[in-house]
C-alpha positions as CSV (number, residue, x, y, z in Angstrom):
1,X,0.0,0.0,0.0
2,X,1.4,3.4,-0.7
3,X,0.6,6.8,0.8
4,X,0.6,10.1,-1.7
5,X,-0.2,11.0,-4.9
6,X,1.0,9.3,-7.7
7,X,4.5,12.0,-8.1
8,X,5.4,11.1,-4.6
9,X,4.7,7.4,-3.2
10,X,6.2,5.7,0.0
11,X,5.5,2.5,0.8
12,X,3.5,1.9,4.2
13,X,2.5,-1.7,4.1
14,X,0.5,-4.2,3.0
15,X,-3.0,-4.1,1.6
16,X,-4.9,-7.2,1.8
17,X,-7.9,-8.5,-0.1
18,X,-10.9,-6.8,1.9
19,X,-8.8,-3.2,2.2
20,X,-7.1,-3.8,5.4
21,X,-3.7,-2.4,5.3
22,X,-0.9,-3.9,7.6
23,X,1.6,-1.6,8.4
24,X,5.1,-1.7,7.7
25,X,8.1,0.0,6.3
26,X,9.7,-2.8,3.9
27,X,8.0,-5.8,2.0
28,X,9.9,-9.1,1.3
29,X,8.1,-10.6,-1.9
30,X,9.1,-13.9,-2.0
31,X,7.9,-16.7,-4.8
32,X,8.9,-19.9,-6.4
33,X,9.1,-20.6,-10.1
34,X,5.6,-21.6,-10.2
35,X,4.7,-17.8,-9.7
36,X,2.7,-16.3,-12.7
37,X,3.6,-12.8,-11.7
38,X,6.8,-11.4,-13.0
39,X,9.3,-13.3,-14.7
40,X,11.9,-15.6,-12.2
41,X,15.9,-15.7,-12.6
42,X,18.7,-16.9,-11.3
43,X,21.2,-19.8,-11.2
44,X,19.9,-23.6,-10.8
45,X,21.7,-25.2,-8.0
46,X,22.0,-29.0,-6.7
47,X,20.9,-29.9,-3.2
48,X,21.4,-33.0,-0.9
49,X,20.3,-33.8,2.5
50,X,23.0,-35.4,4.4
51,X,22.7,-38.0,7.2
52,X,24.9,-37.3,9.9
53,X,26.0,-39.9,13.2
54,X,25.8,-36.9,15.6
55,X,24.4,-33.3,15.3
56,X,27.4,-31.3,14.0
57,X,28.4,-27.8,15.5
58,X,26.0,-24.6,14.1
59,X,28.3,-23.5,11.3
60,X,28.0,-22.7,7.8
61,X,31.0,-23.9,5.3
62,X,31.5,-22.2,2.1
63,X,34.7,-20.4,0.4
64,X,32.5,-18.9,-2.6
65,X,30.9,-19.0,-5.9
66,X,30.6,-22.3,-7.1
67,X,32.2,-24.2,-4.0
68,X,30.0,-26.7,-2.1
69,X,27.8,-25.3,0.8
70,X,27.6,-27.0,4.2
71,X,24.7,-26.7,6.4
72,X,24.3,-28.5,9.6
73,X,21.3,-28.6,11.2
74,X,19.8,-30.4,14.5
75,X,17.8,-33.1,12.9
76,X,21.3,-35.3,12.4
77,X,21.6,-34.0,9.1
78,X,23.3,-31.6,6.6
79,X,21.8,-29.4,3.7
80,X,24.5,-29.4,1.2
81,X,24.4,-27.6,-1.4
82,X,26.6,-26.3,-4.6
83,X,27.1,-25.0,-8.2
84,X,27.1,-27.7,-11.1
């Protein structure tokens, strides 16, 4: 939802179906690639879940573009995850 006239908008929050507005100063519009509204992009990356014999320590592992991503979570598992 935005406040002004149409020279001079600011963003204020969300309106929903039946007019209510939710106030707010930033919006986070997140969608998969089933979305029909705009168009998506972006790089397709591989993903595994990884069994683990204990739960391993908090940390993420990465060293950049391209190199696998490590990361553990309490469940006894690891999301990995890297660049073909």
């Amino acid at each position: 939802a935005y406040d002004g006239n149409d020279d001079n908008k600011s963003f204020v929050g969300a309106k929903l179906a039946d007019g209510t507005i939710i106030k707010g100063d930033a919006l986070l519009y997140s969608c998969g690639p089933w979305t029909k509204f705009g168009t998506m992009m972006g790089v397709k990356y591989h993903s595994a879940i990884i069994p683990t014999p204990d739960v391993l320590t908090q940390s993420v592992f990465f060293a950049g573009c391209g190199d696998p991503e490590v990361y553990p979570r309490p469940d006894k598992t690891a999301y990995c995850t890297g660049f073909p």
